[in-house]
SELO-849627 format. One record per residue (C-alpha): residue in three letters; x, y, z. Coordinates in steps of 0.25 Angstrom, whole numbers, plus 5000, padded with zeros to 4 digits. Layout:
BEGIN
ALAXYZ/...
REM end
This chain:
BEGIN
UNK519251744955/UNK519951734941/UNK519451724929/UNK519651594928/UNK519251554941/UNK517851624937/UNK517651544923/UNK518051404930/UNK516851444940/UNK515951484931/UNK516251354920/UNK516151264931/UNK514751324937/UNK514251324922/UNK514851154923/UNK514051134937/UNK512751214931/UNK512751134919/UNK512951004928/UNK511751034935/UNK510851094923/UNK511250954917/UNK510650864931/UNK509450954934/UNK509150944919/UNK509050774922/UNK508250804935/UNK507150854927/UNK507250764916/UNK506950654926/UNK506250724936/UNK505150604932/UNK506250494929/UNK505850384940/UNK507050354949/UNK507650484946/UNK508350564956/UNK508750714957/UNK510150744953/UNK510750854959/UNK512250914956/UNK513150924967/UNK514151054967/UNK515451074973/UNK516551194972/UNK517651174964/UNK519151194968/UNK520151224960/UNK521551244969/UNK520951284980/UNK519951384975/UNK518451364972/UNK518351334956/UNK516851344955/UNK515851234955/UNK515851064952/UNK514750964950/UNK515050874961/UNK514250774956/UNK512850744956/UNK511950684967/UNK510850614967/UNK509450644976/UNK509050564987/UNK508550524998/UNK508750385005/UNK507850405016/UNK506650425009/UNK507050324996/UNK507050225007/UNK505650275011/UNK505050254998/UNK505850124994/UNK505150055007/UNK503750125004/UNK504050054989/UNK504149944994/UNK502949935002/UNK502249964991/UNK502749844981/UNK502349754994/UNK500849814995/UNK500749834980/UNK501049664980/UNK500049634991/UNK499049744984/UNK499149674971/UNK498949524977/UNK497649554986/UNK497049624975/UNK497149514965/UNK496849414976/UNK495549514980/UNK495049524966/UNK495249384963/UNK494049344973/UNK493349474970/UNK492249524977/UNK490649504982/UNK490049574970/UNK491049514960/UNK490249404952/UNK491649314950/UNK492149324964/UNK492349204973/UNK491349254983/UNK490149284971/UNK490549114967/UNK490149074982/UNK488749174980/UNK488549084964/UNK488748944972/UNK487748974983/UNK486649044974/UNK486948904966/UNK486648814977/UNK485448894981/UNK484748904967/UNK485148764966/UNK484448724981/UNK483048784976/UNK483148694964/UNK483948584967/UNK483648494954/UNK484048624944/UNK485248554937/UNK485648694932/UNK485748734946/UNK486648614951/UNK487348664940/UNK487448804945/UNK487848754959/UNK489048674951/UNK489648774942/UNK489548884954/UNK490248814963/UNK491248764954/UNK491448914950/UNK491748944963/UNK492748854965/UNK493348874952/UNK493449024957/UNK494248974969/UNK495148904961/UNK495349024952/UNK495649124965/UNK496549044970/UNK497249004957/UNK497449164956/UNK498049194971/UNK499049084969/UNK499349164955/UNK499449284964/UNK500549234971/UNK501249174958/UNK501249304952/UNK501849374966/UNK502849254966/UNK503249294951/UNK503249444955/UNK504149414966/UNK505049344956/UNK505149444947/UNK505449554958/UNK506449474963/UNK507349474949/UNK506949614948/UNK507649644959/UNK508749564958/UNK508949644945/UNK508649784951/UNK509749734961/UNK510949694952/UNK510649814943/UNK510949914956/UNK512149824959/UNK512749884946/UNK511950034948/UNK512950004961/UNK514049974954/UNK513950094943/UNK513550194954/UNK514850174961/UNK515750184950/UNK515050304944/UNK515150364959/UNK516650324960/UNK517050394945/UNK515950524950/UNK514950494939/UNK513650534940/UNK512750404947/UNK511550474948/UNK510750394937/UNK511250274941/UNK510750284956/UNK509450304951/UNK509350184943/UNK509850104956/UNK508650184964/UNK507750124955/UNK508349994955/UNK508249994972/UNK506750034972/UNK506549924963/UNK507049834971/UNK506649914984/UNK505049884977/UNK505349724977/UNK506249734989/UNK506249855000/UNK507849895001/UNK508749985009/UNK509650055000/UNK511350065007/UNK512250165001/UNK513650104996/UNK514850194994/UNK515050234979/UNK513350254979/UNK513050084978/UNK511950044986/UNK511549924993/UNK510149864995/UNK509449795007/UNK508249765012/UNK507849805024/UNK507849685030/UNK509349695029/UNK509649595016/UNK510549665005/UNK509949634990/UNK511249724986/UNK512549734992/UNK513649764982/UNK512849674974/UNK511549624972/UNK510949524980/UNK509949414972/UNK508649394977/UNK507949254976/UNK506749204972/UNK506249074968/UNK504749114960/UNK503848984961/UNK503148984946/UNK501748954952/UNK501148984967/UNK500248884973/UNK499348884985/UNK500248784990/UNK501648854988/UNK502048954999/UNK503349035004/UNK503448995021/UNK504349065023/UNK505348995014/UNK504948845019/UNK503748845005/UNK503748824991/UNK503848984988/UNK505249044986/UNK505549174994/UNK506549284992/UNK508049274998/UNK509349364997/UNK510849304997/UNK509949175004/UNK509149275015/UNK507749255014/UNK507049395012/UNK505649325007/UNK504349405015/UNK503749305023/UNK505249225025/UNK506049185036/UNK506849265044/UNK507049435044/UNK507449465029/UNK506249455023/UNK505749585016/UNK504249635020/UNK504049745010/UNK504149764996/UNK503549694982/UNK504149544986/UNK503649565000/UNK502449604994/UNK502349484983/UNK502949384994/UNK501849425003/UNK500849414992/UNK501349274988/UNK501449205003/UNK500549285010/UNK499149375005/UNK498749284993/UNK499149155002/UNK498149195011/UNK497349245003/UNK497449094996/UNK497049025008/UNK495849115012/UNK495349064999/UNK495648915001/UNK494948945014/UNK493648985009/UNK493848864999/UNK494048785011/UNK492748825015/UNK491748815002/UNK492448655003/UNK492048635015/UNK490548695015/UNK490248585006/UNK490848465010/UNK490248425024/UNK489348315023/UNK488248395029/UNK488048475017/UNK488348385008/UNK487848225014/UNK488548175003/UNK489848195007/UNK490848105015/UNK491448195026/UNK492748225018/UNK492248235007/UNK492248344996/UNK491148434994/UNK490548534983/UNK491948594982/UNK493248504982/UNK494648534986/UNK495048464972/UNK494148354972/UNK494448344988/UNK493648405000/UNK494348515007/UNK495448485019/UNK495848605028/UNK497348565027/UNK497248565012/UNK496648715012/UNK497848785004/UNK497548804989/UNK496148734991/UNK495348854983/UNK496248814972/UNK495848664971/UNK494248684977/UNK493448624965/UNK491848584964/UNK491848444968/UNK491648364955/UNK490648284960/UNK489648384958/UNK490148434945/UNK489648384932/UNK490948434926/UNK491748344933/UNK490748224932/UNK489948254943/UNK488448264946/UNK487748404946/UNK486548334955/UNK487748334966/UNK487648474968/UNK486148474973/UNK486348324978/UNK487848304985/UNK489348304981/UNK489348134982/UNK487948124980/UNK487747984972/UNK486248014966/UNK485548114964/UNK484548164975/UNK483248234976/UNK483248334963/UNK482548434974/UNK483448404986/UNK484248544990/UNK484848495002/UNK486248484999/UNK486148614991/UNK485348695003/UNK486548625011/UNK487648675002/UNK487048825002/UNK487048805018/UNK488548755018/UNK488848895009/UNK488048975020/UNK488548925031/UNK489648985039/UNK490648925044/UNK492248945049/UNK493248965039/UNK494748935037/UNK495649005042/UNK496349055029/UNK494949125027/UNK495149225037/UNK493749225040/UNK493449295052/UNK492149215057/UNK491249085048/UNK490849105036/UNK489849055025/UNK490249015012/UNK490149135004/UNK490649235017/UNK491949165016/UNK492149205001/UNK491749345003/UNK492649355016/UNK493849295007/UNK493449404998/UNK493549515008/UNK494849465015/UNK495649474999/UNK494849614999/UNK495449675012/UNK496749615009/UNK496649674995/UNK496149805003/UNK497349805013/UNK498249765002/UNK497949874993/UNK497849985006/UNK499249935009/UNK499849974995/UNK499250104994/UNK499650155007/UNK501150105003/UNK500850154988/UNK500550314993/UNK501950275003/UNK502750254993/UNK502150364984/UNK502350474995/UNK503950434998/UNK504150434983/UNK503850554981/UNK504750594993/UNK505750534987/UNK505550604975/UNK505550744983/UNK506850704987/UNK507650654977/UNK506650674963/UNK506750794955/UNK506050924956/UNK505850974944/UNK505551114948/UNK506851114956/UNK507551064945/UNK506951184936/UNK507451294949/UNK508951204948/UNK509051264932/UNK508551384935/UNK509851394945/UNK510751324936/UNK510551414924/UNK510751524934/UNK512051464937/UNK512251444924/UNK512151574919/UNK512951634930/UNK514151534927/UNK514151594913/UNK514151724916/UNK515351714924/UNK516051664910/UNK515451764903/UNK515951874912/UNK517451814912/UNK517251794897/UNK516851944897/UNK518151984907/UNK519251914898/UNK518451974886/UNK518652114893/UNK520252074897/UNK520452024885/UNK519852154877/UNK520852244885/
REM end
């Protein structure tokens, strides 16, 4: 080996070494920078006519592993879909509350019958008729206010919806152009690295919204589909579209395209969970809030309009009350109407205290202990329609089928078993999304054993680079020494 030869090895180890000092340096400066991967320097021997020339940076690669990014993308986005469902069935729980809580809709059916027991032991108290009023007006106005907040409950999942939608219609079109940069940077040999893992973040964004496979392009592009087989990116982004309603009623409803309620589509294929045909996603944040919308607080809605079904209709057969007309309306109203089993949906929304019997709405307080149509006063002391309408709450009886009740029920059992169903579904809700949260946690950090940094490695890599380092230099200052020598002779 010449001289020469010797100091073009050593200058271009000294190039390498410091190449690699500069890229471990960056791994350990963002060994906590989320969405970072390891960098790594590739080497290869240098040829110079024909003869080995010492080392070059053949580039600089990039840790991964696709296999088990893949992994944790799906595990993701199990988690967004449980996460949605959690979320929902604890608001739609907590908004009935429980037994022991003093504002909870089965506590307000415990206030109307103490009411109307108080009131049957002294049936000519004008303070307790106007106990038996305002408790059962309370109870209905507590109806009104649940349902009023599960139809909000599904606004608010039809405006999150919307807003995932543009976000990932966004995220979409910004890895179009990552796309674009990548490839030209790969073409002219640049160093795409950083780019790659703003695009990584970018997928797993729209990977949390929508679950996608990730395709490898030629130049490093990627395309994205889900795994239903529908491209949102192929060459170029892919719009998704979604038609947010401002206000979700009892009455509107998806069907599978054939309702009010807008779904999701893609290029004109219909994707929407719940929709027609085979493309329809099942797992991530949408799925989840699609499901939340047109399907848990739905049902939850009608087991609630059941049980209002059933407080109507304890009070409005003329055997409890004599004063009423079959058809008639009884202490509770569907709206001023009496209840009507193919008018059921949204009814705990409209039940109201029938305004005969309320002095707020210029009716007689005497009707409460006397009868709902009742023209004259009766007896001051007679407690037979109140004994009657305690009966009516204590009797059991079968419920609708929305209610989900296993067997009949009295009056206050059917509140406290709407309660428990919104509790188990809370319960199985939240039991879901912990399991998939401790999924998702464990292949993130495999992921991270794979392509994250290691600090400690990192440390050992500039422990050999100096080494590397000082070795390289040392063969320039022994040629500097030689020609020194040559030169003193």
């Amino acid at each position: 080996m010449t001289i020469s030869q010797a100091l073009s090895n050593a200058a271009s180890g000294l190039t390498a070494a410091s190449r690699r000092a500069g890229v471990t340096s960056n791994n350990i400066a963002n060994a906590l920078t989320e969405g970072y991967n390891r960098r790594d320097v590739n080497l290869a021997e240098r040829v110079t006519a024909g003869s080995g020339a010492g080392v070059q940076v053949a580039g600089v690669s990039r840790a991964s592993n696709p296999a088990v990014t893949y992994e944790r993308r799906i595990a993701d986005a199990n988690l967004a879909y449980n996460s949605a469902n959690a979320d929902a069935m604890t608001r739609v729980s907590d908004l009935l509350g429980g037994p022991e809580d003093a504002t909870s809709l089965f506590q307000k059916y415990a206030n109307l019958e103490t009411a109307m027991r108080a009131l049957a032991e002294t049936p000519n108290s004008t303070p307790l008729q106007q106990k038996v009023i305002t408790t059962a007006k309370d109870l209905a106005t507590t109806f009104n206010q649940i349902a009023e907040s599960y139809q909000k409950i599904r606004t608010d999942a039809e405006k999150e919806i919307s807003l995932r939608v543009n976000e990932v219609n966004d995220a979409l079109k910004k890895i179009e152009e990552l796309n674009g940069s990548i490839g030209r940077g790969a073409a002219a040999g640049a160093d795409v690295t950083a780019l790659m893992d703003q695009r990584q973040l970018l997928i797993d964004k729209v990977n949390e919204s929508i679950p996608v496979r990730e395709l490898v392009r030629e130049g490093g592009r990627i395309d994205l589909m889900t795994p239903e087989g529908v491209f949102l990116l192929s060459g170029t982004a892919r719009t998704i579209e979604f038609s947010q309603a401002p206000l979700v009623t009892a009455g509107q409803e998806y069907l599978g395209g054939a309702g009010s309620l807008s779904g999701i589509t893609v290029d004109g294929k219909d994707i929407t969970p719940g929709g027609p045909g085979a493309l329809q996603i099942s797992n991530g944040a949408l799925a989840g809030l699609f499901n939340v919308r047109d399907n848990t607080v739905p049902e939850m809605s009608q087991a609630l309009d059941a049980l209002a079904f059933d407080l109507l209709g304890r009070f409005e057969d003329p055997t409890v009350d004599p004063t009423l007309n079959p058809g008639d309306p009884g202490l509770f109203t569907d709206n001023g109407a009496a209840s009507d089993v193919l008018n059921i949906n949204g009814l705990a929304g409209r039940i109201e205290l029938n305004s005969l019997v309320d002095p707020a709405q210029g009716g007689e307080i005497w009707r409460v202990r006397d009868g709902v149509q009742a023209a004259v006063p009766g007896p001051a002391g007679s407690d037979a329609f109140v004994r009657a309408m305690i009966a009516a709450m204590t009797d059991t009886r079968p419920s609708h089928a929305s209610l989900q009740s296993p067997g009949n029920l009295n009056a206050s059992e059917g509140a406290a078993h709407l309660v428990a169903l919104a509790g188990g579904a809370r319960a199985s809700a939240t039991e879901q999304m912990t399991a998939s949260s401790a999924l998702a946690q464990t292949l993130y950090e495999s992921e991270k054993l794979e392509t994250g940094v290691d600090t400690d490695r990192e440390l050992q890599n500039l422990i050999i680079i100096e080494q590397a380092f000082a070795a390289n230099t040392r063969v320039i200052q022994t040629v500097d020494e030689m020609i020194r020598r040559l030169m003193d002779i």
